[in-house]
TIDRENKOL-905335 format. One line per 4 residues: number of its first residue (from 1); for each residue x, y, z of N, C-alpha, C. Coordinates in steps of 0.001 Angstrom, whole numbers, plus 500000, padded with zeros to 6 digits. Example, Ala and Ser with C-alpha at 12.3 -4.5 7.8 and 13.67 -1.06 7.14 Angstrom:
1 = 513190 494310 507800 512300 495500 507800 513200 496700 507800 ~ 512850 497750 507080 513670 498940 507140 512900 500030 507870 $
end
This chain:
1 = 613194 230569 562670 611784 230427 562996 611401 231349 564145 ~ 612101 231638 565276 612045 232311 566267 611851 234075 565752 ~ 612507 234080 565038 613069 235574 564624 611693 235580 563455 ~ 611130 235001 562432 609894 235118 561908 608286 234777 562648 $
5 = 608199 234328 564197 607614 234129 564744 607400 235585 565376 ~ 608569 235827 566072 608271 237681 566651 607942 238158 565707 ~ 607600 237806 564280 607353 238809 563495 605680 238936 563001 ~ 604960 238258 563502 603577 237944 563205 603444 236365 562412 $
9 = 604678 235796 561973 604407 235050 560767 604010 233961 562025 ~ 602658 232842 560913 602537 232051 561546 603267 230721 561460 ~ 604881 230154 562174 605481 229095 562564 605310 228761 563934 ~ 605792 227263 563895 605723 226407 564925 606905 227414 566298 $
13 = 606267 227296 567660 607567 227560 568202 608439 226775 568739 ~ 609871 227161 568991 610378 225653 569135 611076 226002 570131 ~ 611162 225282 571400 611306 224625 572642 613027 224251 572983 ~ 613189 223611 572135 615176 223609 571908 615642 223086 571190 $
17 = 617025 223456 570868 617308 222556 569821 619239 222699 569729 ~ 619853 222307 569060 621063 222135 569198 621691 222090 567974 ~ 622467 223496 567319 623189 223456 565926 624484 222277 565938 ~ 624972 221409 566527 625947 220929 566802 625524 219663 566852 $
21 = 626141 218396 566947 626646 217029 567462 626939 216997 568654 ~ 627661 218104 569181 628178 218244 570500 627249 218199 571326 ~ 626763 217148 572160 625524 217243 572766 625483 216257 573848 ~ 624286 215159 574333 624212 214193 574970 623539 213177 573632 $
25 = 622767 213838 573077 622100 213242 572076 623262 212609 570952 ~ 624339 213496 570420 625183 213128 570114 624596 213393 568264 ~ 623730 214769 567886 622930 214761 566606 622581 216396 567138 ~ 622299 217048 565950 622034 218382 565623 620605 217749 565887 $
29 = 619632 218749 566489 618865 218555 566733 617528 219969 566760 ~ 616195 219491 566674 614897 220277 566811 614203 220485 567502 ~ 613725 220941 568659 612138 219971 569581 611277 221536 569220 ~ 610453 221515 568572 609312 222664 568108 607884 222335 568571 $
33 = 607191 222998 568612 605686 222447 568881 604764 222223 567954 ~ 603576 220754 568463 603273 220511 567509 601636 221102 566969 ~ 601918 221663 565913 600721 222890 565661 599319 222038 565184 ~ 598483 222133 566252 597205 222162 565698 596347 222167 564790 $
37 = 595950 221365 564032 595249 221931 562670 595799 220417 561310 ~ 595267 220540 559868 596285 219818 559174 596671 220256 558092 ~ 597596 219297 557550 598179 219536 556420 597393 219742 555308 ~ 597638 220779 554483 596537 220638 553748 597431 220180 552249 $
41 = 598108 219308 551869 598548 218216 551322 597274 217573 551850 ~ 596925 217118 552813 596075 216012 553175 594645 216226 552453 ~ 594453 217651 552929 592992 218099 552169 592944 218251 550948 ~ 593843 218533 550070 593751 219270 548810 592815 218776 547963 $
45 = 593224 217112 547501 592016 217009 546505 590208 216189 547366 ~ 590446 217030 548383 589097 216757 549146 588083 218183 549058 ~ 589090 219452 548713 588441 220583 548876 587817 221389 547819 ~ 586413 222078 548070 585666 222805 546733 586777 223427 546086 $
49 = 586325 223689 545265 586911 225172 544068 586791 226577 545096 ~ 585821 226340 545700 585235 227650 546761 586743 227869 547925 ~ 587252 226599 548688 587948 226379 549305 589441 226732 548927 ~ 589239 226084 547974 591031 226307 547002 591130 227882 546913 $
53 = 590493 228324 546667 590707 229821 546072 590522 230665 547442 ~ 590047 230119 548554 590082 230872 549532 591352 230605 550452 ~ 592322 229405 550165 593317 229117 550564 594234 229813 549938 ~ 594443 229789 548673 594977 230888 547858 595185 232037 548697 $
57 = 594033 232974 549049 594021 234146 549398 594774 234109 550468 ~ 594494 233698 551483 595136 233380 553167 596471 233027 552690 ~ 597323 232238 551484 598494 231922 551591 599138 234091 551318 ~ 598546 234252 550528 598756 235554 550575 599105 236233 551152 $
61 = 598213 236745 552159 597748 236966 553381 599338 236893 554133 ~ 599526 235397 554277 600659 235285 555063 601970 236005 554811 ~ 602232 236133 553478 603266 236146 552777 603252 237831 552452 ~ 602682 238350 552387 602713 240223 552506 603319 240772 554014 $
65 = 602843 240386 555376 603741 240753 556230 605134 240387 555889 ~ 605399 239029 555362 606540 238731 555626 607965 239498 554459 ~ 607078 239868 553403 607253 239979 552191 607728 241810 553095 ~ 607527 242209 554146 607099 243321 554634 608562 243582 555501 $
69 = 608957 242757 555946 609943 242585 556534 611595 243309 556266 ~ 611964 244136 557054 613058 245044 556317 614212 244228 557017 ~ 615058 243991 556358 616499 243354 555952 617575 243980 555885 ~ 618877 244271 556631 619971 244494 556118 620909 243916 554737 $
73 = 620645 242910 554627 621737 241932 553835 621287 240901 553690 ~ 621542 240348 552288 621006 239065 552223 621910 237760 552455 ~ 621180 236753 552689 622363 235722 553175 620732 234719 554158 ~ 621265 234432 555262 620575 233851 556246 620486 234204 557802 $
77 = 619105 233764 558310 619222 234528 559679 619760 233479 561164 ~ 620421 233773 561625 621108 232635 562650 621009 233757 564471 ~ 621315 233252 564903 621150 233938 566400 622861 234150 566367 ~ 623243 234782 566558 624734 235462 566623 625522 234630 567129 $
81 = 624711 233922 568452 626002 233220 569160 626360 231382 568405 ~ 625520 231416 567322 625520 230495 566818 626760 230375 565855 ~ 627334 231412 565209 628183 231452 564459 629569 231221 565231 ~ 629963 230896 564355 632195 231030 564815 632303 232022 564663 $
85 = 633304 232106 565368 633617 233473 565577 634168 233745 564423 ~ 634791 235210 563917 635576 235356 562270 634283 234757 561278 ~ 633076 234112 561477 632650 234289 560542 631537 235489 560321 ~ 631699 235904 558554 630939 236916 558357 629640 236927 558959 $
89 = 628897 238443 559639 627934 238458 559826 627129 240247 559674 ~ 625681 240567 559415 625354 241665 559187 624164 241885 560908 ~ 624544 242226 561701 623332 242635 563107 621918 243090 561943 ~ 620860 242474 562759 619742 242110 562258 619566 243727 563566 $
93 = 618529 245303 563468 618485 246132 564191 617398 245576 564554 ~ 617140 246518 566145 615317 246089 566471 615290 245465 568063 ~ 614680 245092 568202 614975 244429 569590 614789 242873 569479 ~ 615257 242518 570618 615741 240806 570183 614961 240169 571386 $
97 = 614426 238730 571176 613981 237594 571832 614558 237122 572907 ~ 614465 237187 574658 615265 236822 575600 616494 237162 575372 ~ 617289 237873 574639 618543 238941 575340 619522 237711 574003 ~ 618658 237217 573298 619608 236655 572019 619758 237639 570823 $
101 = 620483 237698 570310 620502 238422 568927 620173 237907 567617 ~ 620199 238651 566665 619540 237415 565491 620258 238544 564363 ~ 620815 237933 563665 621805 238272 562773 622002 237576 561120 ~ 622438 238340 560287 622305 237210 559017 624098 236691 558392 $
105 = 624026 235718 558422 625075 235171 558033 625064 234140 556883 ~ 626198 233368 556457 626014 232842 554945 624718 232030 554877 ~ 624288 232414 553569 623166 231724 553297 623344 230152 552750 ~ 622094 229601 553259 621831 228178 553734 621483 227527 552737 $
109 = 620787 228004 551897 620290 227213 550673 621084 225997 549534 ~ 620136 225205 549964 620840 223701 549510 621941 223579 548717 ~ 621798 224415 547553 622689 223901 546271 623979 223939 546722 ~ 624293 225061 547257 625278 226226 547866 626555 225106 549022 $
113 = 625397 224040 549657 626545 223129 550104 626172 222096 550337 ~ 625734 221404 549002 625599 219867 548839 626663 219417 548364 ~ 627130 218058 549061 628043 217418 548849 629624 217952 548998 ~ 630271 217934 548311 631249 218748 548608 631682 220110 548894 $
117 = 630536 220550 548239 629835 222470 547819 630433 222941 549686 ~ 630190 221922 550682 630286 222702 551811 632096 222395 552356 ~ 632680 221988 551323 634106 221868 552076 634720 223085 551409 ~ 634157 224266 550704 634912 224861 549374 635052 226262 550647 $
121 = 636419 226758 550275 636336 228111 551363 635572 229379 550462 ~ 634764 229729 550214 634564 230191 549098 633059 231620 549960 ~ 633062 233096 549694 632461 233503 550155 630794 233073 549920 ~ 630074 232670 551198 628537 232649 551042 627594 233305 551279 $
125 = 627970 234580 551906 627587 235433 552086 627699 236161 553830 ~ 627133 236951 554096 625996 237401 553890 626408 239115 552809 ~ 625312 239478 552053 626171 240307 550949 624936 241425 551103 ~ 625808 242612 551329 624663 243991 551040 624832 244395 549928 $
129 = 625323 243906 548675 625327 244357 547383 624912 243273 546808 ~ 623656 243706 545922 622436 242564 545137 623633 242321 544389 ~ 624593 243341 543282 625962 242329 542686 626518 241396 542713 ~ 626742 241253 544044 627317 240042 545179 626713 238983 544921 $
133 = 625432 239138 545066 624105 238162 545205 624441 237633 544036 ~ 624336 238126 543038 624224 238029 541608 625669 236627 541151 ~ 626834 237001 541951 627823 236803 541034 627924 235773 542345 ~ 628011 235901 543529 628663 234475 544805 627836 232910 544198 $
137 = 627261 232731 543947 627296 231750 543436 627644 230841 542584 ~ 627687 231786 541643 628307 231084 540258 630092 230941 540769 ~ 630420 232194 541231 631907 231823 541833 632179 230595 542437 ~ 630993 230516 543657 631149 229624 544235 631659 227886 543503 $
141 = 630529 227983 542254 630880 226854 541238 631707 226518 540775 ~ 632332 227566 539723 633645 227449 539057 634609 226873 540203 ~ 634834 227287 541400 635614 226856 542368 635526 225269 542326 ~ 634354 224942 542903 633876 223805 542643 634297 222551 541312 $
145 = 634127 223525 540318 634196 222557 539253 635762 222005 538874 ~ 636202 223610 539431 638216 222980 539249 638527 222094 540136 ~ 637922 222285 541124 638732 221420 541891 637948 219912 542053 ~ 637005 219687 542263 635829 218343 542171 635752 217740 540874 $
149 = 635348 218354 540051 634388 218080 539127 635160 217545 537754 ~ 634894 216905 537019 635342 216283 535552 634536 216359 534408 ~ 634742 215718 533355 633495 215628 532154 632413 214366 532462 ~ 631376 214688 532486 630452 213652 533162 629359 213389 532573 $
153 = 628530 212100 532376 627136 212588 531394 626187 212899 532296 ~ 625002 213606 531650 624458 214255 531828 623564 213264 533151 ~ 623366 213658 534382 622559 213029 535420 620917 213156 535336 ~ 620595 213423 534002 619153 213422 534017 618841 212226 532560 $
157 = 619065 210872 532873 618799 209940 531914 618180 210245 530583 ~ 617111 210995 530598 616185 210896 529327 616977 212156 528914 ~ 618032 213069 528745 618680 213998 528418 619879 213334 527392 ~ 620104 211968 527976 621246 211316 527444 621546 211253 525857 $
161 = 620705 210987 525583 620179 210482 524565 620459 212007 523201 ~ 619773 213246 523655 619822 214130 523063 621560 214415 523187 ~ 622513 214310 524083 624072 214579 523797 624537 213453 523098 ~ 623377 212673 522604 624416 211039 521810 625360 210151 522445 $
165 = 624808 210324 524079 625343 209360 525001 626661 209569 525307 ~ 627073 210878 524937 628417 211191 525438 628531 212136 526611 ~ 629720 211927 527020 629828 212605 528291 630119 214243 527507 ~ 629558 215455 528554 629592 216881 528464 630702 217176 529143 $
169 = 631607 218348 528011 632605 218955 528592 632558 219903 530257 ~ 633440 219825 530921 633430 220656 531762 634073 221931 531485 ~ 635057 221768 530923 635445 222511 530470 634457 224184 529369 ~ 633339 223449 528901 632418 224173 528137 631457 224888 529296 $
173 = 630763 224261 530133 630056 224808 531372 630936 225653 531929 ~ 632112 225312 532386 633131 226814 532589 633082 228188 532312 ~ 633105 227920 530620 633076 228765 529701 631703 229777 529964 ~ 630430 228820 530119 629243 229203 530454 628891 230111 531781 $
177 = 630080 229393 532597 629507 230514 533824 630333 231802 533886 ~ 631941 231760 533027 632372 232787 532723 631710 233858 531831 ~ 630924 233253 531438 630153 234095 530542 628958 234879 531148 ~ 628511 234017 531969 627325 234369 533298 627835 235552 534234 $
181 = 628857 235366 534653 629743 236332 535235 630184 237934 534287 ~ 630830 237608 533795 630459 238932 532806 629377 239743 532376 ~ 628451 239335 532747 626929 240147 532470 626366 239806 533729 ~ 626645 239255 534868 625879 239467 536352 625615 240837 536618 $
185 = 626779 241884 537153 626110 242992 537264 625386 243717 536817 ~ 624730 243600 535044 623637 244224 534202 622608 243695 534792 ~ 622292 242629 535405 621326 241873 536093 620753 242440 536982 ~ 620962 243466 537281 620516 244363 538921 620006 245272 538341 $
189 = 618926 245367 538794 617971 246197 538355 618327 247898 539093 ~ 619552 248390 538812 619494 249643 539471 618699 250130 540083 ~ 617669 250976 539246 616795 252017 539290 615775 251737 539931 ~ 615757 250562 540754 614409 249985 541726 615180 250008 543112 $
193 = 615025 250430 543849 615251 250590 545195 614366 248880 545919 ~ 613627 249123 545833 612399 248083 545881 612581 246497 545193 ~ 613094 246378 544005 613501 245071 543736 614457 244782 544289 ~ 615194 245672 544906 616989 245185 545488 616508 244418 546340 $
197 = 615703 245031 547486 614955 244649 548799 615355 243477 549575 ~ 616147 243293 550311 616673 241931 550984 615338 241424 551424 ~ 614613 239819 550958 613392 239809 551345 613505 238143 551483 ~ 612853 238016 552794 612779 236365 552868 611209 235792 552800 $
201 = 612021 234488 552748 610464 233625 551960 610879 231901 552297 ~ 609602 231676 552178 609797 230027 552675 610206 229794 551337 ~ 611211 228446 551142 611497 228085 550333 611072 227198 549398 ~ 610071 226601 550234 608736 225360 549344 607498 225045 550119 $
205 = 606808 226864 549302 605503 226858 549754 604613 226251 548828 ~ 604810 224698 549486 603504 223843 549146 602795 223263 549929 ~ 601660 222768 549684 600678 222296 550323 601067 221592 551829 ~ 601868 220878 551403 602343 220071 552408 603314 220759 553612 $
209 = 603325 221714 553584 604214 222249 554047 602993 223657 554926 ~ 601899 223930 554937 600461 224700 555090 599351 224094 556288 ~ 599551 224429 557193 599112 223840 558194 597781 224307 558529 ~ 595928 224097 558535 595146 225012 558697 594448 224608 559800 $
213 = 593460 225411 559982 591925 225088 561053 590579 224840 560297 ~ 589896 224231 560873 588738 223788 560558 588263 225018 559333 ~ 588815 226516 560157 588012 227562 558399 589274 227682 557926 ~ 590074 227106 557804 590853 227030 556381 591794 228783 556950 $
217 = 591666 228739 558237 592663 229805 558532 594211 228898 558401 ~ 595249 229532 558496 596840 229166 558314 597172 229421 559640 ~ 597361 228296 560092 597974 228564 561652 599160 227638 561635 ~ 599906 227533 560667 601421 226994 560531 601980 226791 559417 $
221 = 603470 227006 559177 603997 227062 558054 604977 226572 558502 ~ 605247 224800 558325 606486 223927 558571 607227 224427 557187 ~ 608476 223395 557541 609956 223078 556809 610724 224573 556397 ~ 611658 225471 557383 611804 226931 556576 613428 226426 556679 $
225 = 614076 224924 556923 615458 224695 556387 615563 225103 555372 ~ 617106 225794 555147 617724 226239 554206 617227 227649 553690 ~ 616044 228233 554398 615307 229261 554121 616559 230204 553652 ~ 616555 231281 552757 617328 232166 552355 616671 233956 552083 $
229 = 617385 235031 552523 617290 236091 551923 617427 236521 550646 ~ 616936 236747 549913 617389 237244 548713 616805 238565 547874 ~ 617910 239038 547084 617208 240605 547006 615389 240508 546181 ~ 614926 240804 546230 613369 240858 546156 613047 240026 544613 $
233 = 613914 240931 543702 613581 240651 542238 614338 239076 541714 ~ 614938 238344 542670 615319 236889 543362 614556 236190 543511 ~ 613158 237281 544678 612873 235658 545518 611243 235938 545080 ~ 610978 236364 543950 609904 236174 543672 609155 235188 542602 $
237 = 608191 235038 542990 607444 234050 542055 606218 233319 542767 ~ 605417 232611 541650 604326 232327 542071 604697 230974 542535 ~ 604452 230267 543921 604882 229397 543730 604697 227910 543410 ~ 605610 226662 543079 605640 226018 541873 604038 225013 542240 $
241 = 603599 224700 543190 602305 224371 543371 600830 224733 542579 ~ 601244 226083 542427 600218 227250 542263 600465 227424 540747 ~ 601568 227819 540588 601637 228453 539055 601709 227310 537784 ~ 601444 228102 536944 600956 227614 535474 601458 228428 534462 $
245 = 603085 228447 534301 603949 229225 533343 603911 228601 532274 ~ 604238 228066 531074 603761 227797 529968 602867 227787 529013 ~ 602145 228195 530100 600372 228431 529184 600173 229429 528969 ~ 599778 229788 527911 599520 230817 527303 598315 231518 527566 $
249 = 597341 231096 528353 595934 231800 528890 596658 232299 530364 ~ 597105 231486 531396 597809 231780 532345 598778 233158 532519 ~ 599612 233170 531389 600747 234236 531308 599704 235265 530792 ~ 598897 234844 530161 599001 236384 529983 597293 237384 530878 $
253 = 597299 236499 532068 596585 236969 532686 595128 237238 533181 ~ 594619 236442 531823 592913 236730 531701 592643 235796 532518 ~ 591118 236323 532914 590491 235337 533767 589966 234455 533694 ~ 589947 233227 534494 589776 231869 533813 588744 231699 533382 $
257 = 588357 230733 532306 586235 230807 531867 586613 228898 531458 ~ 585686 228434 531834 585258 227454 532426 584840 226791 530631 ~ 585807 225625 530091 585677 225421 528536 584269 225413 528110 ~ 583429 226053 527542 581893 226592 527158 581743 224769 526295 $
261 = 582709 224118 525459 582275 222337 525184 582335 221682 526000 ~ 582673 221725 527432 582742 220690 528448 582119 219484 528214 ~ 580655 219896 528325 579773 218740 528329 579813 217959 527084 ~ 580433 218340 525743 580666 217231 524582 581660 216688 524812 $
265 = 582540 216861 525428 583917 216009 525451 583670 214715 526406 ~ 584565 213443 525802 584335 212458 526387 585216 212531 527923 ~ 584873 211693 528595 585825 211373 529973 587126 211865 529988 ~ 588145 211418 529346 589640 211396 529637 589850 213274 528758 $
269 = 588988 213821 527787 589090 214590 527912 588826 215741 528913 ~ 587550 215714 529267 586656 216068 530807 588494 216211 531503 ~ 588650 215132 532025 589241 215293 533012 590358 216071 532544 ~ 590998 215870 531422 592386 217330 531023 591955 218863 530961 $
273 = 590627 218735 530544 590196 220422 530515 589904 221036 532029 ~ 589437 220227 532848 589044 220225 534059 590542 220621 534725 ~ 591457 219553 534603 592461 219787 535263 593696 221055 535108 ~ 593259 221420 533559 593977 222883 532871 593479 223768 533509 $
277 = 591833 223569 533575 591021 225109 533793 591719 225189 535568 ~ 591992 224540 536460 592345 224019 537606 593390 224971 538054 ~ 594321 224784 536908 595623 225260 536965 595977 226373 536578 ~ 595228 226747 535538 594967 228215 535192 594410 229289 536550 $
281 = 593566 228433 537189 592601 229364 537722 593359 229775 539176 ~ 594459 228954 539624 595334 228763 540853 596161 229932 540494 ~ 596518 229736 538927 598012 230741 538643 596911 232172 538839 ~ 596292 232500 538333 595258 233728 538027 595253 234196 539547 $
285 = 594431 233794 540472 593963 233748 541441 595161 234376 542565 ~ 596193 233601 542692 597437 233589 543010 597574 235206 542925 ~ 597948 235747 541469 598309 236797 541010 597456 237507 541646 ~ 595893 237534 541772 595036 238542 542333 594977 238603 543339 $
289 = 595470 237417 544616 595115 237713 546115 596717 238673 546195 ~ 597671 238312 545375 599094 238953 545849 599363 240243 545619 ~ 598483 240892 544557 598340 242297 544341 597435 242649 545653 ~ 596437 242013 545793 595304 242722 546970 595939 243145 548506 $
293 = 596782 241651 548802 597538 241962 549745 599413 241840 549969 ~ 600287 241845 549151 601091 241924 548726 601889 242947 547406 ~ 601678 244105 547389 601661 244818 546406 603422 244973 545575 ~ 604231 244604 546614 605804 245038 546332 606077 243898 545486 $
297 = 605641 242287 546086 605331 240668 545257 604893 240968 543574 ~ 603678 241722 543897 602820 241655 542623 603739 242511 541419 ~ 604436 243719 542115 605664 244584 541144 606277 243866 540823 ~ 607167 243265 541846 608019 241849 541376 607837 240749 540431 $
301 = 606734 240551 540557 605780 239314 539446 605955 239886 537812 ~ 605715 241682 537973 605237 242091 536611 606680 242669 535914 ~ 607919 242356 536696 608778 242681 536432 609784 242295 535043 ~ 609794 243207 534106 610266 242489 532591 611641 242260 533202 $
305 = 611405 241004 532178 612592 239823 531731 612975 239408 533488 ~ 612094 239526 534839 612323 239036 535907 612471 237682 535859 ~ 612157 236825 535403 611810 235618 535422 613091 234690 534855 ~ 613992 235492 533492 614850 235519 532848 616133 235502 533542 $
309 = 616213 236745 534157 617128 236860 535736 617221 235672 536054 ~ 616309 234949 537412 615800 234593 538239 616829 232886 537381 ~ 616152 233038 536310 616937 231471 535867 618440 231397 535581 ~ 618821 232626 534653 620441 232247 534614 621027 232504 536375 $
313 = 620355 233241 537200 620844 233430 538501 621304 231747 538906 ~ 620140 231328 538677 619778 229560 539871 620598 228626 538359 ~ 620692 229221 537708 620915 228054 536735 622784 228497 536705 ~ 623418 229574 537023 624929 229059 536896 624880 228682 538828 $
317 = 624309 229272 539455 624792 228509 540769 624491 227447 541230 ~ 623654 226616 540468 623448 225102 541132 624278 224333 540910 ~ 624236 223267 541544 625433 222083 540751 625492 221364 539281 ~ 626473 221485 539164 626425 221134 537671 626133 219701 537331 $
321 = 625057 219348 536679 624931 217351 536410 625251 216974 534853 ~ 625873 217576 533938 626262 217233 533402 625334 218030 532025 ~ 624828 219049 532396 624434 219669 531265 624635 220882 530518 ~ 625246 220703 529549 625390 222199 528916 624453 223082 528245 $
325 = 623353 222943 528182 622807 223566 527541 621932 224825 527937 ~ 621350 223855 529452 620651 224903 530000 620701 226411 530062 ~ 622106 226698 530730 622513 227945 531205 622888 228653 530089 ~ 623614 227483 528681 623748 228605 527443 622564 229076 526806 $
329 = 621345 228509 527171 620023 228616 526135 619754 230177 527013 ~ 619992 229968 528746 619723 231445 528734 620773 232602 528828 ~ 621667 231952 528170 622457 233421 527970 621974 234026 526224 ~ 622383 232753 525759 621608 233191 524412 620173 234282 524400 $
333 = 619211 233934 525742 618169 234223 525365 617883 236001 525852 ~ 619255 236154 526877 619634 237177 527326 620515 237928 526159 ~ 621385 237455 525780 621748 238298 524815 620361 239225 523500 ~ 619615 238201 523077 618675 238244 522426 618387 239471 522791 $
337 = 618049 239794 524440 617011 240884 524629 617769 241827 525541 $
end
């Protein structure tokens, strides 16, 4: 937060805090300041159409400096003296905050060391080859799965049902991320200098998380735990608040028009067309403030089969709950193309 604060971005600043237990407090700890203004979770369904779309823009806004930001390596940013010693790290160049350094070391992001994920010796980075990027995770898993993991059913209940209530091989998800692994490095977009781009980003830019002023300026951007670097054509997307991927008016870009039968449709319809045109008009909108002021985002956005990437990437490195299908539907869908 310190190190994106010198940078124009607007976060809380924070006062002290303690990576350790080792303390008086006897707890890892935060003390940040508390920013002015509110949540706009709080405002959302209080605000015009006029409002929404001007929040839109300003989230923008924010996210092009940051989006702006040049990177050695991707991974995570820590103050140097925070690390153990022997562990990997890449010097962040530039000048530094009160005579601290700020440096990137393994990246933080949840999946990477939930639950046992954080006892595994297993490299987390920090990696100047998008390859790396590409393939440390899924490694990270397989590790994981030999040594933790068994045949298990599937941890998403209403899924159950479609495997016939049997437990999923582990052994087959194996297979799946070996397979993920073998085609990681085609995944890197060579010939873009620009998608490689080590580029950071809040990790759940939603509402609740958007702090404003009375004009709907952004004067804070809580929760950046677990925040991560990642090479550009990674960490893009519209995000999941905002966007409206499945729809077919949405994807493919046109501008929203307001259903011309409105007024014949009864109530409970009213309110689904209302709430589509809503969602359409966020994803649209989105796309147009991020080209206006975000132009490297908006490349990223229009990037073929980016999106494709982006899922077998997150889909062999998360934890495995017991499903096979996911990660084969997108290798299949990668092979396809």
């Amino acid at each position: 937060m310190d190190f994106l604060r010198s940078k124009g971005v607007p976060v809380p600043r924070v006062y002290g805090y303690s990576a350790t237990a080792d303390n008086a407090v006897g707890s890892e700890y935060i003390i940040m300041e508390m920013v002015n203004g509110k949540e706009v979770g709080d405002i959302w369904f209080h605000m015009s159409e006029k409002e929404r779309l001007k929040l839109i823009y300003k989230v923008a806004e924010v996210e092009g400096p940051l989006f702006s930001i040049r990177l050695p390596a991707s991974g995570s940013i820590y103050y140097d003296h925070d690390l153990a010693a022997g562990v990997k790290r890449v010097e962040i160049p530039g000048p530094h905050r009160d005579n601290k350094r700020f440096c990137i070391g393994p990246e933080t992001t949840l999946s990477l060391w939930y639950g046992h994920q954080a006892l595994l010796s297993v490299d987390q980075g920090p990696y100047s080859d998008p390859r790396d990027v590409l393939k440390g995770g899924a490694k990270k898993e397989v590790e994981y799965l030999k040594e933790y993991s068994r045949h298990r059913h599937s941890f998403q209940r209403l899924r159950r049902e479609i495997y016939h209530y049997s437990q999923q091989s582990l052994a087959e998800h194996l297979k799946h991320l070996h397979d993920y692994l073998s085609i990681a490095d085609y995944l890197n977009p060579k010939d873009n200098e620009v998608l490689n781009q080590p580029t950071i980003r809040h990790p759940d830019l939603q509402p609740q998380n958007i702090i404003v002023s009375e004009s709907l300026d952004i004067v804070g951007v809580i929760d950046w735990q677990h925040c991560s670097i990642l090479p550009l054509f990674l960490q893009s997307g519209i995000p999941k608040y905002f966007q409206n991927y499945g729809d077919e008016e949405s994807e493919s870009v046109r501008k929203p028009q307001f259903p011309q039968d409105f007024e014949m449709l009864d109530g409970q319809d009213q309110a689904e067309a209302l709430e589509l045109f809503c969602r359409w008009q966020l994803h649209f909108h989105y796309l147009a403030a991020t080209l206006k002021s975000n132009k490297v985002h908006y490349e990223a956005l229009t990037y073929e089969f980016g999106m494709l990437k982006q899922r077998l990437f997150r889909h062999a490195r998360n934890p495995w709950e017991g499903d096979n299908m996911t990660l084969k539907a997108d290798l299949i869908q990668a092979a396809q193309n």
